[in-house]
Legacy VTK file of the C-alpha trace (Angstrom):
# vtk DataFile Version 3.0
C-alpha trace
ASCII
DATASET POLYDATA
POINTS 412 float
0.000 0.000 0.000
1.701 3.726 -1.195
1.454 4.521 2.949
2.281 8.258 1.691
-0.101 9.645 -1.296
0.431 11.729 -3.477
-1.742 15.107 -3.609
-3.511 14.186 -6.847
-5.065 17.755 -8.371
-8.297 18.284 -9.004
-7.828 17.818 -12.648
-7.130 14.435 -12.574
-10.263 13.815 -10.738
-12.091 13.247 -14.333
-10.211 10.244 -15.083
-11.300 8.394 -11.305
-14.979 9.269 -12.316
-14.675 7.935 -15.926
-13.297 4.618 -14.827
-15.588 4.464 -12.018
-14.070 4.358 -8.854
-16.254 4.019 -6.160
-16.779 0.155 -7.206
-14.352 -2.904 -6.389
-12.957 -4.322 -9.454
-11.556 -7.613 -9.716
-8.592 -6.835 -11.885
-7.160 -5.623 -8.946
-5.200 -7.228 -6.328
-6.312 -5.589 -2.496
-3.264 -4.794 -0.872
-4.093 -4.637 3.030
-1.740 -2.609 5.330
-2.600 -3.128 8.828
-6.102 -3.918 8.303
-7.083 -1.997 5.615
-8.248 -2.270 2.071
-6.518 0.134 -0.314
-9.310 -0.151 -2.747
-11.412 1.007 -0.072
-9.179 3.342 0.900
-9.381 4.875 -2.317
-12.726 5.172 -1.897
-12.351 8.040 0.615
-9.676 9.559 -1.631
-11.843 9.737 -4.055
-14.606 11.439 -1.886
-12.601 13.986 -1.162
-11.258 14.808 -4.203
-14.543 15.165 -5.646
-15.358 17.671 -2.573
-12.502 19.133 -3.978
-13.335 18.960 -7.893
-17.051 20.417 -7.572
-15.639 23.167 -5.267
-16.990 22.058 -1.801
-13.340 21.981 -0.113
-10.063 23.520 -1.156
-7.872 21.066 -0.017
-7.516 18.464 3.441
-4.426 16.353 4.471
-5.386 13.146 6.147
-3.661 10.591 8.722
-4.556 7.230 9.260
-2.638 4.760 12.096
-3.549 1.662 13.226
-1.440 -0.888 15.419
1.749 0.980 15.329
2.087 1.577 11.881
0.833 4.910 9.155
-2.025 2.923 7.694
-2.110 6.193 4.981
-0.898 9.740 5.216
-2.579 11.937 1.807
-2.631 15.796 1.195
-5.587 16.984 -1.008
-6.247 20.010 -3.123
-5.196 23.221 -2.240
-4.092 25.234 0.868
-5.747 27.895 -0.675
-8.002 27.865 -3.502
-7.231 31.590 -4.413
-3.714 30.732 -5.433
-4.125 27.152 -5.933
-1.380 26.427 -4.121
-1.117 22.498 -3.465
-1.874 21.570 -0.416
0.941 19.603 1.198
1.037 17.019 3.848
2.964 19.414 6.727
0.610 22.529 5.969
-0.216 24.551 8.780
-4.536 24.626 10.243
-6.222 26.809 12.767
-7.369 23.981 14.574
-10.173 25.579 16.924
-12.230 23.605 19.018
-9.241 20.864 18.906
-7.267 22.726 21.258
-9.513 21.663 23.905
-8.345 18.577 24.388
-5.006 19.612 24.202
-5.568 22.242 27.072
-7.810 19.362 28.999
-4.674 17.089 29.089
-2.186 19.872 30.178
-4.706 20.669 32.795
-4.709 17.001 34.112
-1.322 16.593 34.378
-1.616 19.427 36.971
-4.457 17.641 38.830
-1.455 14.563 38.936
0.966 17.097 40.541
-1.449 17.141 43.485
-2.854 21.482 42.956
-6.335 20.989 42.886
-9.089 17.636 43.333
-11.345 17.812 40.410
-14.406 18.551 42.981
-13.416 21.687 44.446
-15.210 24.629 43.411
-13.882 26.927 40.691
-14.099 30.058 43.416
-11.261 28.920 45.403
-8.989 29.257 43.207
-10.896 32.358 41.342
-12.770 34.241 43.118
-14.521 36.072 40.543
-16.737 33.075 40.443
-17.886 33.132 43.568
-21.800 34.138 43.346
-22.475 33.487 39.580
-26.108 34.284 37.730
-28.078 32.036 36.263
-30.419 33.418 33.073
-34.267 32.558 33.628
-34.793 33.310 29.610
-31.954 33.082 27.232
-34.148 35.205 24.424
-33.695 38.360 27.253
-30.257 38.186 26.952
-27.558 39.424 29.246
-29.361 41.918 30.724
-32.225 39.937 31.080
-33.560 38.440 34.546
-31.469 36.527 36.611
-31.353 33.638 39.503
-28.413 32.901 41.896
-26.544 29.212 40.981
-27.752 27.036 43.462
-24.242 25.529 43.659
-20.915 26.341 42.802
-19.486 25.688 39.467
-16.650 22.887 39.888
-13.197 22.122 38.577
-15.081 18.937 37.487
-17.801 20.367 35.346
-15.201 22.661 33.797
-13.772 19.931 31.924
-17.185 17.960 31.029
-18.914 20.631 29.902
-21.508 21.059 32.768
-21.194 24.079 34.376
-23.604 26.040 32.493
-21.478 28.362 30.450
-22.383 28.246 26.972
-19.806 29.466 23.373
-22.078 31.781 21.941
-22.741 29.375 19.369
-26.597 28.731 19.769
-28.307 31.845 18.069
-30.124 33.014 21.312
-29.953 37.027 22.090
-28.264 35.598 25.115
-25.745 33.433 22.705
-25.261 36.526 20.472
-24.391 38.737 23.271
-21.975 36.211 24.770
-19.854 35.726 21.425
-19.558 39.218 20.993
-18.279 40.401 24.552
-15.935 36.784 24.660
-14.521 37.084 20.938
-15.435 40.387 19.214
-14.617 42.601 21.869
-10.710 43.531 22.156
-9.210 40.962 25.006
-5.623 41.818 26.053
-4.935 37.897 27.978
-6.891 34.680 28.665
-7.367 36.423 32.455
-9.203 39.150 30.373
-11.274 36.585 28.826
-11.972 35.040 32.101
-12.750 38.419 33.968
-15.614 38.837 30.940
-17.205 35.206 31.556
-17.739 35.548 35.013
-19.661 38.577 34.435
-22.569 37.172 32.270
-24.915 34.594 33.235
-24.880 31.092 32.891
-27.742 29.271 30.582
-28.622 26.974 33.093
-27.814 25.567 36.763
-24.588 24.110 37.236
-24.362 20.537 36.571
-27.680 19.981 35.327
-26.791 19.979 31.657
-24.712 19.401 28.986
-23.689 22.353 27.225
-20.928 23.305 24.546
-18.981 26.074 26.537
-16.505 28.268 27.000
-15.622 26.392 30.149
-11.697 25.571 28.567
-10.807 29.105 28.591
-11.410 28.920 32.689
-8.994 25.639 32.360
-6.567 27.889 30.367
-6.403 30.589 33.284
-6.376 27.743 35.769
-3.217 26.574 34.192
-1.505 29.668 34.541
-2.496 29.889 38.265
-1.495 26.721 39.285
1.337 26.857 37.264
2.993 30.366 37.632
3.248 30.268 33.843
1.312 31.065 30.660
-0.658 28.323 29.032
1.225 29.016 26.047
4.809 28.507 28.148
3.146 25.327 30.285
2.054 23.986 26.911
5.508 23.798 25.028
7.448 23.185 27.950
5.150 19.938 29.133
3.365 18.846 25.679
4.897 20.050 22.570
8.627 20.129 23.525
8.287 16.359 24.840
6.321 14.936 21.751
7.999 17.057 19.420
5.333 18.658 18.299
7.156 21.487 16.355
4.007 22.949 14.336
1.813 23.561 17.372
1.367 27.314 18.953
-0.574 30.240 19.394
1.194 31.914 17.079
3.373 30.688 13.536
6.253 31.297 13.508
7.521 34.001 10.257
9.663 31.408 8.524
6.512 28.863 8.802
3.763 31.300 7.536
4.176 30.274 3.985
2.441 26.508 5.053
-0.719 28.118 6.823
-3.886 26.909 5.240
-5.919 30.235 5.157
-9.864 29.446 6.115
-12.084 28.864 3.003
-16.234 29.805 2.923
-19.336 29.418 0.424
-19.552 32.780 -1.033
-23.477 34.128 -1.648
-23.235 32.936 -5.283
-22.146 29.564 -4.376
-18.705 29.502 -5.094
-15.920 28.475 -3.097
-13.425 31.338 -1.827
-11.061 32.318 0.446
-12.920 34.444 3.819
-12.300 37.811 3.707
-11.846 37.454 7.204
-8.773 35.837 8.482
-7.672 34.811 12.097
-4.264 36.214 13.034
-1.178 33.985 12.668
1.019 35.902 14.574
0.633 38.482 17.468
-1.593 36.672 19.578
-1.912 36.888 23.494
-4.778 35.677 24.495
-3.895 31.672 25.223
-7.368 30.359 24.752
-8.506 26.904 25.925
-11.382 26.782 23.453
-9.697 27.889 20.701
-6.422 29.607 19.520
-4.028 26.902 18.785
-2.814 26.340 14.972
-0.689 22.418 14.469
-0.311 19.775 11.525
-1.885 16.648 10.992
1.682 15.387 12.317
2.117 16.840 15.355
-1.771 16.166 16.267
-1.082 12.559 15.610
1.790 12.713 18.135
-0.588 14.363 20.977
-3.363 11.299 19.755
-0.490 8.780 20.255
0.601 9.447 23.134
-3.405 9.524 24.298
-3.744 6.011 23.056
-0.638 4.752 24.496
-1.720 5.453 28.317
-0.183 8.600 28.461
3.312 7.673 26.989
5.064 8.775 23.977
8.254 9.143 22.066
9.981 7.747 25.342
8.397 10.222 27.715
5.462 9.914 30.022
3.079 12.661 30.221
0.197 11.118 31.813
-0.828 8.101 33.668
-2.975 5.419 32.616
-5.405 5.868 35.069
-5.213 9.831 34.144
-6.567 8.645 30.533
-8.828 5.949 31.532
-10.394 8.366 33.521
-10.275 11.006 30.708
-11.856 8.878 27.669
-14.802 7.342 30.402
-18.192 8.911 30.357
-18.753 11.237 33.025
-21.610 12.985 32.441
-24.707 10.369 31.988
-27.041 11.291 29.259
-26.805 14.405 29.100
-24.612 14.310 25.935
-27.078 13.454 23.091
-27.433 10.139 24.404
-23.724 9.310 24.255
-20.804 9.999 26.686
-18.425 12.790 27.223
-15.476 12.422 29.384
-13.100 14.850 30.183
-11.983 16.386 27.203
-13.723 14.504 24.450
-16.748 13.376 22.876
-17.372 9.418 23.505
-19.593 6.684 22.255
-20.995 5.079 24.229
-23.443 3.460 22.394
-22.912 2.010 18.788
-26.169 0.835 17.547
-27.898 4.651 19.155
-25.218 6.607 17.120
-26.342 5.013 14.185
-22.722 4.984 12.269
-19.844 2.934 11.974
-17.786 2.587 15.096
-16.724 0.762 18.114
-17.713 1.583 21.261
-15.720 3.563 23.805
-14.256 5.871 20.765
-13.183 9.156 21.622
-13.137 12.337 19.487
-13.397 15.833 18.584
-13.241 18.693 16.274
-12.968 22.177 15.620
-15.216 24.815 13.886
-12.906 25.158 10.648
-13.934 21.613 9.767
-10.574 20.044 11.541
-11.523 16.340 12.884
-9.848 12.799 14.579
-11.263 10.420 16.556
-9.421 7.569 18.695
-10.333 4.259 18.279
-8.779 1.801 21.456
-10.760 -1.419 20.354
-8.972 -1.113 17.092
-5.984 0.677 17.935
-6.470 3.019 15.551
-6.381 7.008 14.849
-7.304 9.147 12.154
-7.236 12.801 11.286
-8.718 14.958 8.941
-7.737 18.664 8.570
-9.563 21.135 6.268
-10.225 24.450 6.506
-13.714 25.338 5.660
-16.515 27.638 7.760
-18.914 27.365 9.088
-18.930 24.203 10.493
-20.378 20.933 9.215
-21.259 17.874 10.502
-21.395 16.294 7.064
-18.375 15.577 6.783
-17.425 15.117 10.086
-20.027 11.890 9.969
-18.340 11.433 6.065
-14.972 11.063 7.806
-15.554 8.028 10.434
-17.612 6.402 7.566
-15.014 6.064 4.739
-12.042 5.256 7.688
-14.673 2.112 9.164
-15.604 0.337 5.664
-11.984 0.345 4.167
-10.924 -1.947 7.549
-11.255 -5.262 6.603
-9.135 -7.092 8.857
-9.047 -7.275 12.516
-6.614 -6.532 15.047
LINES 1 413
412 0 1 2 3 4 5 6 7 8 9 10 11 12 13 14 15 16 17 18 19 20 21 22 23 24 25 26 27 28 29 30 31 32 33 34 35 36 37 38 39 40 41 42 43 44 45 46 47 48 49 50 51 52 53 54 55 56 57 58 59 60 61 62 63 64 65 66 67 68 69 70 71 72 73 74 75 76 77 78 79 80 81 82 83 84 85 86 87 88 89 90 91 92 93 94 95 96 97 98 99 100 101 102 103 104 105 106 107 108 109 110 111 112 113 114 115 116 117 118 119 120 121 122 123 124 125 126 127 128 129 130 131 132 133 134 135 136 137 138 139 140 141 142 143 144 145 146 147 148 149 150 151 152 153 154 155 156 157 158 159 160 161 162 163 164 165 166 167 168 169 170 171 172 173 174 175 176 177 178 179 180 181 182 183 184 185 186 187 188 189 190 191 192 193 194 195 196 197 198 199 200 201 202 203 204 205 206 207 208 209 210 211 212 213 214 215 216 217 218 219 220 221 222 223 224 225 226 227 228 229 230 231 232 233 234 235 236 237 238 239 240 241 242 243 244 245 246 247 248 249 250 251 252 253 254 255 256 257 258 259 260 261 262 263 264 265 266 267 268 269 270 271 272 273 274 275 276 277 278 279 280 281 282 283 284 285 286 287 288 289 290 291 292 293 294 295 296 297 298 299 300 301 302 303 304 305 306 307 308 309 310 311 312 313 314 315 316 317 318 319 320 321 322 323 324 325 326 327 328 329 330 331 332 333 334 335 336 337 338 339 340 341 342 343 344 345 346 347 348 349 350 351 352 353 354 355 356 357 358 359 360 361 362 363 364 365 366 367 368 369 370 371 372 373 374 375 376 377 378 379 380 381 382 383 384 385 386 387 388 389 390 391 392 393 394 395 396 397 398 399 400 401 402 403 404 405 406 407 408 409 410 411
């Protein structure tokens, strides 16, 4: 199996259609690489380079490991569609919403060093949460009426998602307001950030639901009080310095700029372009736990390795076993769609309710510039997917597990 692809352009994309290549033929011998098929593999090549072809993506690289070995590593496309610049396999992504798990690991190797037990109450450690609001109507927004929490917010429901924050993301006035005063409004440090979330009220009582948050920007500032240094120093001193994860920062670096992937949108006429609007590569202060960090599909596959491998990676140990198990177990009931989240990541819980291909006990995440991977311990198996497309779609973050599952044939 060619373990290392080669980023076939669009144009070519005509001949795969003509000879039709989303069927099996039996002229061809199946060569299987630690499980999987690459005729089936090609399958999901050929997926994405139609995305790519009829203008639905500009480019994606793509990382596949099972059992110790690179089942398939494949860059796609374009960086950027503007300049049609090829996209290659060490290009540079805004990863979003996959820096959470990043931060949620740094954090927990804190909670090992004895600082904090993950029941105690956000307010001893910051005050400013002390006697937090809790919205009666979303729709009246911030200013709208109020209740006290009946408990406090905990270290605990930080990381899982329960303390009754929310990202702004939901499209209530109270949603709206909160995504302006977290990300539009100038913020000079993740302790600015912070100060601005504990002013405005939660969407509902602490630990009665599960919603998407901001919560990983408290986790951030945590980090930097526990550990007298910024989230951006704790993280390449602990994570990316150990793993050798040379890609991953806040900010890229000015000899690096050249492989950033730029963010791509659906203009109003349909077409495919480059935003107008562009996140900062360099210059940024603000060490966010929800957001902020850029990285490869190579370093990100180092952080996911050492996950699956108990906490242990390229020779050094960075968490312990029981630190993960108790990371990638559910911990919040049902309040997660039905399946599990633990602390840090999405699980499933449940195969035959998700309705997908999968093994139960998976772990995963993503970020909102359509950046995926999911963890696989039953199969010993990872896989990544970075693009760079808004807004957000779960299309092809259900597309992605699909085409990985039905090209393994073999098992472990």
């Amino acid at each position: 199996m060619n373990k290392y692809r080669l980023n076939l352009l669009p144009f070519l994309f005509a001949f795969v259609i003509i000879t039709g290549s989303y069927g099996q033929s039996s002229n061809y011998t199946d060569d299987v690489t630690a499980g999987f098929s690459e005729i089936r593999l090609d399958r999901y090549a050929n997926f994405l380079n139609k995305e790519i072809t009829e203008g639905r993506l500009a480019g994606a690289v793509s990382y596949i490991y099972r059992n110790g070995q690179i089942v398939d590593k494949a860059a796609f496309g374009y960086s950027s569609w503007e300049a049609k610049k090829p996209m290659q396999q060490d290009n540079i992504f805004h990863i979003m919403s996959m820096t959470k798990p990043i931060i949620s690991a740094a954090f927990l190797m804190l909670y090992e060093e004895g600082h904090f037990f993950l029941t105690d109450p956000v307010s001893k450690y910051l005050p400013q949460f002390k006697n937090v609001k809790v919205s009666l109507d979303v729709n009246e927004g911030i200013d709208g009426a109020t209740e006290p929490a009946k408990s406090e917010i905990t270290i605990h429901q930080l990381l899982t998602h329960t303390a009754g924050f929310t990202h702004g993301l939901q499209g209530t006035k109270l949603d709206n307001e909160f995504a302006r005063a977290m990300y539009r409004e100038p913020q000079t440090s993740i302790e600015s950030r912070v100060n601005t979330l504990a002013k405005l009220p939660l969407i509902g009582q602490p630990g009665e639901q599960w919603n998407y948050s901001a919560s990983p920007d408290v986790l951030s500032l945590l980090i930097e009080h526990f550990s007298g240094m910024t989230t951006a120093e704790f993280l390449q001193i602990r994570i990316f310095d150990p793993l050798e994860m040379k890609d991953t920062g806040y900010n890229i670096p000015t000899a690096n700029q050249d492989r950033w992937v730029p963010v791509h949108t659906i203009n109003e006429e349909g077409k495919l372009v480059n935003s107008e609007q562009q996140l900062p590569v360099e210059g940024n202060m603000v060490y966010g736990g929800t957001h902020g960090l850029f990285s490869t599909a190579d370093d990100y596959m180092k952080f996911c390795q050492m996950i699956l491998n108990g906490g242990k990676s390229n020779g050094k140990r960075l968490l312990s076993p029981k630190t993960i198990e108790l990371m990638t177990m559910n911990q919040v009931g049902d309040l997660f769609n039905g399946q599990g989240f633990g602390l840090g990541f999405g699980i499933i819980t449940d195969v035959a309710k998700n309705k997908a291909l999968g093994s139960k006990g998976t772990y995963y995440w993503g970020g909102a510039y359509s950046t995926y991977f999911f963890i696989d311990p039953e199969e010993d198996l990872i896989a990544i997917l970075m693009t760079q497309i808004q807004p957000y779609s779960t299309y092809y973050s259900a597309k992605f597990p699909q085409f990985i599952y039905q090209a393994l044939v073999d098992d472990n």
